[in-house]
C-alpha positions in Angstrom: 21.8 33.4 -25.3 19.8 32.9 -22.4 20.5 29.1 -22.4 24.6 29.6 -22.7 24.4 32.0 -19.7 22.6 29.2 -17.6 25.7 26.9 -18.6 27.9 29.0 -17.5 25.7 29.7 -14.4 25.9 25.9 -13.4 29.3 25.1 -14.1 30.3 27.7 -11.9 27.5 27.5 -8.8 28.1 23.5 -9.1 32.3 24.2 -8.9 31.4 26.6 -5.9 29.5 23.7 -4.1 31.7 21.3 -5.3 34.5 23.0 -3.1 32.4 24.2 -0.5 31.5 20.5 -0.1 35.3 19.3 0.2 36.3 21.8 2.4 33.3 20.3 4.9 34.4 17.2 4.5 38.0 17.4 5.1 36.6 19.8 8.4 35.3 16.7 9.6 37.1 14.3 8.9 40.8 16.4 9.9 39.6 19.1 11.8 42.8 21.5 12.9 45.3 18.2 11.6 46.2 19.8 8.2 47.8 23.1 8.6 46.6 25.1 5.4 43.2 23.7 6.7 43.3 25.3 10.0 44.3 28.6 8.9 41.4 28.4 6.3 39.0 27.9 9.3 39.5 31.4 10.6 37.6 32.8 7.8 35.3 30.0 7.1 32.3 31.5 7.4 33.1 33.6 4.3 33.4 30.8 2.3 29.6 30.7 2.4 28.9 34.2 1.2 28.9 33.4 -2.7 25.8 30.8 -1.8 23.9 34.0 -2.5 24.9 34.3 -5.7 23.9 30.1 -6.1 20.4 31.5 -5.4 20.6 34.0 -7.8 21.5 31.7 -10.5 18.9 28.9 -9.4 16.1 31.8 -9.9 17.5 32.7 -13.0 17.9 29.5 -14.6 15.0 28.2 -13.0 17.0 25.5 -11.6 16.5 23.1 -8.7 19.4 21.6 -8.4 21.1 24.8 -8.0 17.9 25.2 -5.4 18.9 21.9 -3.7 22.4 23.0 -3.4 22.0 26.4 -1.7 19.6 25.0 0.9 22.1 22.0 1.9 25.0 25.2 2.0 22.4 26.8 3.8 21.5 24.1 6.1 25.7 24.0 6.8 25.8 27.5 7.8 22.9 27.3 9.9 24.6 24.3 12.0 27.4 26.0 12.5 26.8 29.9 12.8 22.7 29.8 12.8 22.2 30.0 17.0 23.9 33.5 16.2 21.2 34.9 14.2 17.9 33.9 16.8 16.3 37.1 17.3 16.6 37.4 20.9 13.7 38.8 23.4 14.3 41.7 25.3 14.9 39.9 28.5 13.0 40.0 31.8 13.8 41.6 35.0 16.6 39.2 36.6 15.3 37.2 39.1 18.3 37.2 40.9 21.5 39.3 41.2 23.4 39.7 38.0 27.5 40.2 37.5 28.3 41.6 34.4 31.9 40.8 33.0 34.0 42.1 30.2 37.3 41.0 28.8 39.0 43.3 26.6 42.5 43.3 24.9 43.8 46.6 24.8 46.4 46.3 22.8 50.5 46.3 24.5 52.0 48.9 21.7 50.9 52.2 22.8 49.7 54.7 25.3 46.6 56.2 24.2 44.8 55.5 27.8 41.6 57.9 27.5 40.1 55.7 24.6 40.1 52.6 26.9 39.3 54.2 30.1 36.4 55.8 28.1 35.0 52.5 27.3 35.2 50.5 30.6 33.4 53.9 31.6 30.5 53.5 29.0 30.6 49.6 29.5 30.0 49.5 32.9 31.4 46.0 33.9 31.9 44.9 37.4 34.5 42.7 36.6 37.1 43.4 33.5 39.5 40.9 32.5 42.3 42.6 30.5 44.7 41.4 28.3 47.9 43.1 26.6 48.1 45.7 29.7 51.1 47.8 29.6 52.8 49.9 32.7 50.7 53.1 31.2 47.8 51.6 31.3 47.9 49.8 34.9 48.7 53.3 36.1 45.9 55.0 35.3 43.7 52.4 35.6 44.3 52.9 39.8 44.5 56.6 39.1 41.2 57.1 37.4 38.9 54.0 37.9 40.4 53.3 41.6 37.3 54.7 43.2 34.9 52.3 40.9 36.8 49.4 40.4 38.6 49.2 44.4 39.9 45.7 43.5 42.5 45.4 41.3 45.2 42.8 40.1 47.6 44.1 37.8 50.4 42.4 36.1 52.0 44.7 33.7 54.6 44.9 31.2 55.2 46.8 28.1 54.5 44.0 25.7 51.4 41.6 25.2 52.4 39.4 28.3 50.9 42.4 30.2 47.5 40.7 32.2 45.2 42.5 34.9 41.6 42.0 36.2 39.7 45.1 38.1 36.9 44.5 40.0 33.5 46.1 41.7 33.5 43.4 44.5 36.9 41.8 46.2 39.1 39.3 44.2 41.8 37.7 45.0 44.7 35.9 43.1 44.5 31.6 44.3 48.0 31.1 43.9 47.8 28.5 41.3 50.1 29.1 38.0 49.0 27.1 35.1 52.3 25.7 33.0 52.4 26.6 29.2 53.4 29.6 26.7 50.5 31.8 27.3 50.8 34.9 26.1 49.7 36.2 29.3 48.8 35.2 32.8 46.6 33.3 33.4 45.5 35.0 36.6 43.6 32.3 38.4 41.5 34.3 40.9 38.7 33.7 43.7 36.5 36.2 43.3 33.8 36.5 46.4 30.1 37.6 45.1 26.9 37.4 46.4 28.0 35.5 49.7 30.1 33.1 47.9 33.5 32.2 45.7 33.6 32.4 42.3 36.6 31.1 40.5 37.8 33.5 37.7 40.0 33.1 35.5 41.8 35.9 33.2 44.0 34.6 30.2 45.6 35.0 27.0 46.4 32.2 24.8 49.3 31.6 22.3 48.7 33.3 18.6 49.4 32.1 15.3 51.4 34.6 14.0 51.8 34.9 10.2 51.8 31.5 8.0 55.3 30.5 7.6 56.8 28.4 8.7 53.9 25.9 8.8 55.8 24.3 11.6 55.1 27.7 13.6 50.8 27.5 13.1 51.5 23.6 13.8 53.1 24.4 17.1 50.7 27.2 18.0 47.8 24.6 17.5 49.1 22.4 19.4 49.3 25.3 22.4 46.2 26.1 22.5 44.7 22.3 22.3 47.1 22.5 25.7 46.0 25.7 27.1 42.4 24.4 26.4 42.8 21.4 28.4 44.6 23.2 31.4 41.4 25.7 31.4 39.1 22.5 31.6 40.4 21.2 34.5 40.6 24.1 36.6 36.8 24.6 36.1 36.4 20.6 36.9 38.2 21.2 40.0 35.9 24.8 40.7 31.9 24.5 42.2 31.7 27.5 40.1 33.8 29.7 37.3 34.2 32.0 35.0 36.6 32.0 32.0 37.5 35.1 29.6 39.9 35.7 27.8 41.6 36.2 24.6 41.7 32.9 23.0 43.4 33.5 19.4 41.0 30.9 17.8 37.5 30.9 16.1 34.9 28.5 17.1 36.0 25.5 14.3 38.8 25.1 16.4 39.9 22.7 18.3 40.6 24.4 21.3 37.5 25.8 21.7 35.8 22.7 21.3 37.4 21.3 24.6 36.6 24.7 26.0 32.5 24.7 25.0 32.8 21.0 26.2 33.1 22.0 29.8 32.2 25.8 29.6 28.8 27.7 27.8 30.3 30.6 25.3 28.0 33.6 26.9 27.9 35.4 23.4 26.9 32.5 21.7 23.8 31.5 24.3 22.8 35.4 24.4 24.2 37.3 21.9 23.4 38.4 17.7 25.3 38.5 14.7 28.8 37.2 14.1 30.5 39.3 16.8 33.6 39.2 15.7 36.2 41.2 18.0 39.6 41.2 15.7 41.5 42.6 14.1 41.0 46.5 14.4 42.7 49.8 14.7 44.8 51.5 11.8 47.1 52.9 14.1 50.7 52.2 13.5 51.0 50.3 16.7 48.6 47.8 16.3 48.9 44.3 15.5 46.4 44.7 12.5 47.6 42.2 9.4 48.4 44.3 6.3 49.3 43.1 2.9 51.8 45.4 1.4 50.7 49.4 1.9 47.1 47.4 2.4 45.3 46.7 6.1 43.4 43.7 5.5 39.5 44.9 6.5 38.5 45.0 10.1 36.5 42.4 12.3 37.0 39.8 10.7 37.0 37.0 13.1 35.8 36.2 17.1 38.9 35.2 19.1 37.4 37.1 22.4 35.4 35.4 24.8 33.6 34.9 28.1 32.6 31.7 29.0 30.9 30.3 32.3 29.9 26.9 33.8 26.9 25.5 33.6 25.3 27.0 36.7 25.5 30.4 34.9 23.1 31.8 32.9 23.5 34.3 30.1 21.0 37.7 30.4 22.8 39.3 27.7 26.1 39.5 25.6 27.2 41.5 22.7 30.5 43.3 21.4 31.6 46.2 23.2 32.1 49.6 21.2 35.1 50.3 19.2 37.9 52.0 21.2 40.1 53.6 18.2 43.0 52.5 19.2 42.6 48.6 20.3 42.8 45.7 18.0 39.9 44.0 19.2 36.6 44.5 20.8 36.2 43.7 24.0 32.6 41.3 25.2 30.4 42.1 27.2 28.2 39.6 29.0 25.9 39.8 31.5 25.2 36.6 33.9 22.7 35.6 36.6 23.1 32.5 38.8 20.3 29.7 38.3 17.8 28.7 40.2 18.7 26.6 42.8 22.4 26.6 42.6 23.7 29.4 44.1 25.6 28.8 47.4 23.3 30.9 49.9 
């Protein structure tokens, strides 16, 4: 009996690998250039949960091929999602002054203020970068955080093209409009800290809405590849910058690539766990994917992100709390200059 199960066990396990395996090899060999592929990359780090079960079968059958195959699966996961899952030390007293920034989509399809202002509140940012800000919103935020957060640019309107940064310390918008179909924004700002001029930078890339037409995720890949590249060079043209923003795309994509190729991902460098920021909120408002009657289960993804050049350092990141009524997360990340590059 015990010799069929362990059959069964294998042929399964090794089918497991077996496509596991392809789907790593098309990864790297296609990346974001098949469609079906792509969207499959937003929840690729679930196709490693059944390796546990691979485990289980390799004790059982006391098998070590099925041993071999969970530790190259594991090895996999490691190189791709493994820097998340470093125990982190409690850090040490910054050395030098430290700007902590959130961004933070609030969602464009409803009114439920209090929630949000609650969280900035409990947050305690100086800088929040804000995406999906509606005309409620932008109201109240001068009404109710004015005294704390004196600085503010606020673009509203009453659908996700809605954009807005509030500040501690003075900011100011550059001017410079970056071509493209953002969703919102950006809002290319100078922000002046510590005796010198940050460039900041708020935005909100193009989603991929649905799966059909294919020719719609196709386009919406392509987008971001462009809004990636547009990011990258205002940072090469900066001394020094920060980016957040809501960039619809996991960290297999291509867009963040050419992000993380010019910019450090502050979660990533300081944060733990997955962190994923979307999707959220059961409200009948929110932007939350359902299937039929069905919400499909929350946090399932990280789209949300600060990043910073190189001459940043990351204290501290992590998720902010739930809000109730958003559809993300917002991140939270705290940064200190390094030694030697600051502009005093």
């Amino acid at each position: 009996m015990k010799k069929a199960l362990c059959w069964l066990v294998r042929i399964g396990c090794w089918a497991y690998l077996s496509a596991l395996g392809g789907w790593l090899i098309l990864y790297l060999l296609t990346g974001e250039s098949l469609v079906v592929l792509a969207m499959l990359n937003y929840l690729a780090v679930y196709l490693f949960f059944p390796l546990l079960l691979v485990l289980v079968g390799a004790v059982i059958c006391s098998s070590r091929s099925l041993g071999s195959g969970f530790a190259a699966g594991a090895f996999v996961f490691a190189w791709f999602w493994g820097a998340l899952f470093v125990p982190r030390l409690d850090p040490s007293q910054p050395e030098n002054p430290t700007l902590t920034v959130m961004t933070y989509n609030v969602l464009a399809w409803h009114t439920h203020t209090q929630p949000i202002l609650e969280t900035i509140r409990a947050e305690d940012p100086d800088i929040v970068l804000i995406q999906e800000l509606n005309w409620t919103l932008a109201r109240q935020l001068e009404e109710q955080l004015g005294e704390i957060y004196p600085y503010q640019l606020l673009e509203p309107e009453d659908d996700p093209r809605g954009i807005g940064t509030i500040s501690k310390h003075p900011i100011r918008l550059t001017g410079e409009r970056l071509p493209g179909d953002w969703v919102g924004g950006p809002q290319v700002m100078a922000l002046d800290w510590n005796g010198e001029q940050v460039t900041l930078v708020n935005f909100h890339m193009w989603p991929t809405t649905g799966v059909r037409p294919l020719s719609g995720v196709e386009r919406s890949i392509r987008l971001r590849k462009t809004e990636a590249r547009l990011l990258a060079q205002v940072v090469n043209s900066a001394e020094t910058a920060i980016v957040g923003g809501d960039a619809n795309c996991t960290s297999l994509s291509t867009a963040y690539r050419i992000l993380t190729g010019e910019l450090s991902d502050a979660y990533r460098e300081a944060g733990f766990g997955l962190g994923h920021t979307f999707p959220g909120s059961d409200i009948p408002e929110s932007d939350r994917p359902h299937i039929g009657g069905w919400y499909v289960p929350q946090w399932l993804a990280r789209i949300d992100y600060v990043f910073h050049t190189k001459d940043w350092e990351t204290l501290s990141a992590h998720v902010a709390r739930f809000d109730g009524v958003s559809d993300h997360r917002g991140v939270v990340a705290v940064l200190q200059r390094k030694e030697g590059t600051s502009g005093d």
